[in-house]
VOTIVO-457715 format. One record per residue (C-alpha): residue number from 0; z negated, y, x negated; residue in one letter. Coordinates in nm, 3 decimals, padded with zeros to 5 digits. Layout:
<nodes>
NODE, nr, zz, yy, xx, rest
NODE, NUM, Z, Y, X, A
...
</nodes>
This chain:
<nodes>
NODE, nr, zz, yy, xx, rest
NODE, 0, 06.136, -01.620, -04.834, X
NODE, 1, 06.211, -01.899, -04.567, X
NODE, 2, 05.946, -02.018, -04.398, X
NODE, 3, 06.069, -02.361, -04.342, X
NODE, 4, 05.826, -02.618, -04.211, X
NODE, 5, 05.595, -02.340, -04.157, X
NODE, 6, 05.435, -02.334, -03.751, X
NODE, 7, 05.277, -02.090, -03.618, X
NODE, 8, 05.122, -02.008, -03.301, X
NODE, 9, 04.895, -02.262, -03.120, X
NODE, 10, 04.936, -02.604, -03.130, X
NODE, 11, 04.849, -02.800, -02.776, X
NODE, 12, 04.494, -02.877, -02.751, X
NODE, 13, 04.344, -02.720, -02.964, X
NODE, 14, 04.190, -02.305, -02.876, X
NODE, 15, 04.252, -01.997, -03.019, X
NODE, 16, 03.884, -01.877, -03.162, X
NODE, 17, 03.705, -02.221, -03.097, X
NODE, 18, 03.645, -02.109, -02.726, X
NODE, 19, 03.460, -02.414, -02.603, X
NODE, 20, 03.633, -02.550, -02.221, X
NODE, 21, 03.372, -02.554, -01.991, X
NODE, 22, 03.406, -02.774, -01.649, X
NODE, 23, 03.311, -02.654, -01.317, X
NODE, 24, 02.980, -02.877, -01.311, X
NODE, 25, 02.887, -02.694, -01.636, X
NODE, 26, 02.995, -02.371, -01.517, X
NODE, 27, 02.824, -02.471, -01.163, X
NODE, 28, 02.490, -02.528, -01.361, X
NODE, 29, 02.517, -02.223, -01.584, X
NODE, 30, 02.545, -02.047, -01.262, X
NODE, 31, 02.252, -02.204, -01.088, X
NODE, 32, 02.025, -02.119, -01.430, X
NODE, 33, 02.137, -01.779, -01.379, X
NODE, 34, 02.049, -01.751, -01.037, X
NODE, 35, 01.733, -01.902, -01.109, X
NODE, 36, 01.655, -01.693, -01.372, X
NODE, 37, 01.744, -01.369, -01.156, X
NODE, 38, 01.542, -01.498, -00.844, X
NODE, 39, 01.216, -01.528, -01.088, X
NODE, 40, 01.276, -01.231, -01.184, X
NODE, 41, 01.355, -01.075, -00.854, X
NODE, 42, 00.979, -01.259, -00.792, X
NODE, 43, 00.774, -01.117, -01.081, X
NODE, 44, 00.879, -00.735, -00.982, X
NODE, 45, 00.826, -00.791, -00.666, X
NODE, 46, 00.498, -00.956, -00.716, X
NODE, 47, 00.402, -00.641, -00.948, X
NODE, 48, 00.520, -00.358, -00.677, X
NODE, 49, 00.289, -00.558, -00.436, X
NODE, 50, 00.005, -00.520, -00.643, X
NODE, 51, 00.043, -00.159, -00.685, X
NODE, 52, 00.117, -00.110, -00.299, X
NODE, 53, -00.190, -00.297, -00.267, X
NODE, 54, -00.451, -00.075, -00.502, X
NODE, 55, -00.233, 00.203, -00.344, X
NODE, 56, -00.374, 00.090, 00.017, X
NODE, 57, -00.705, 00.018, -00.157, X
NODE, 58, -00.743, 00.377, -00.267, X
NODE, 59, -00.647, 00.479, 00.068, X
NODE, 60, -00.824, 00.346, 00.265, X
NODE, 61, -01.131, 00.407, 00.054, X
NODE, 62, -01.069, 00.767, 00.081, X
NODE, 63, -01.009, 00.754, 00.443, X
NODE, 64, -01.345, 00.588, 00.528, X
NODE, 65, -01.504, 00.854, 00.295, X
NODE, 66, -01.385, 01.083, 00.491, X
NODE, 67, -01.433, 00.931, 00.811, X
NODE, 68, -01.808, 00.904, 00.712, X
NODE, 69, -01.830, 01.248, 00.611, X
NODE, 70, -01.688, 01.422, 00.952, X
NODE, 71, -01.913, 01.127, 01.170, X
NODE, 72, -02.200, 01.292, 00.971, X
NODE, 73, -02.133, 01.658, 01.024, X
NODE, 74, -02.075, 01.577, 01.370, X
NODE, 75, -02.395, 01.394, 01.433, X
NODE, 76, -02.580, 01.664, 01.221, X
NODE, 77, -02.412, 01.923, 01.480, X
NODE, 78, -02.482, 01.729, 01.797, X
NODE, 79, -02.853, 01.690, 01.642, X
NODE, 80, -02.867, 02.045, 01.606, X
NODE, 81, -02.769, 02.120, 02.029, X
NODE, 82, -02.947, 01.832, 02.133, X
NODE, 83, -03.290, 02.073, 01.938, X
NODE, 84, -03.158, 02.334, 02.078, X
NODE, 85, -03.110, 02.226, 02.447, X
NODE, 86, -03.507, 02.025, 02.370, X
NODE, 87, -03.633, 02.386, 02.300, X
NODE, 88, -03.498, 02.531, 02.591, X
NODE, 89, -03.626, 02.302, 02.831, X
NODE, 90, -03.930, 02.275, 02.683, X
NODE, 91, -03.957, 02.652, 02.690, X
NODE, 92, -03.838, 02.682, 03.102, X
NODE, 93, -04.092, 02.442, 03.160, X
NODE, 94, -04.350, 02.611, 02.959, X
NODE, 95, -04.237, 02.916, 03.207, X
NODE, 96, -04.307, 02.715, 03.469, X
NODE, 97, -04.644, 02.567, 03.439, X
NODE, 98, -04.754, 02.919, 03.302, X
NODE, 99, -04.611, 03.008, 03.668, X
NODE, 100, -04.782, 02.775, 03.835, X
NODE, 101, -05.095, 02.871, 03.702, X
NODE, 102, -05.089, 03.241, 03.791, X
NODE, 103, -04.996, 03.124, 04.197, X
NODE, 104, -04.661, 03.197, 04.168, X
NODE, 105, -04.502, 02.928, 04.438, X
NODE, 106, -04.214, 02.765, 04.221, X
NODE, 107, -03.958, 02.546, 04.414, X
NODE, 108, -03.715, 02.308, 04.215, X
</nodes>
């Protein structure tokens, strides 16, 4: 069977699979939306990391001042307790004293 008359392959102008040409503006635009698109996106993850770093610092730091308030408080509780202790031992050498002083003894300080 001759296949006279008959073309194939493509003719000039026209694509194979309707593939639309694109120029370099469009292609320059599409570009630009993409980067666009990427950078907002780049934006709203960063955005949400930031806000978890953040409550992450929140919690923190609200554990470290807990803490921090519960050593300054066993310290002053311990430094309350020496300071009583030192206050009763003066108060008992100078009870010592007086009583001393009472019976004649000559004290010199």
């Amino acid at each position: 069977m001759a296949l006279i008359g008959k073309s194939f392959g493509s003719r000039i102008g026209s694509s194979f699979g309707g593939t639309k040409k694109v120029s370099a503006y469009q292609q320059m635009q599409q570009w630009k939306a993409k980067q666009r698109e990427r950078t907002e996106m780049l934006e709203r993850q960063n955005a949400i990391g930031s806000n978890l770093f953040a409550v992450g610092i929140s919690e923190t730091q609200t554990a470290t001042e807990m803490l921090f308030n519960n050593v300054a408080a066993r310290v002053k509780k311990e430094a309350q307790a020496k300071l009583a202790q030192q206050t009763d031992a003066i108060d008992s050498a100078l009870d010592t004293i007086e009583e001393q002083k009472t019976q004649g003894v000559d004290i010199k300080v």
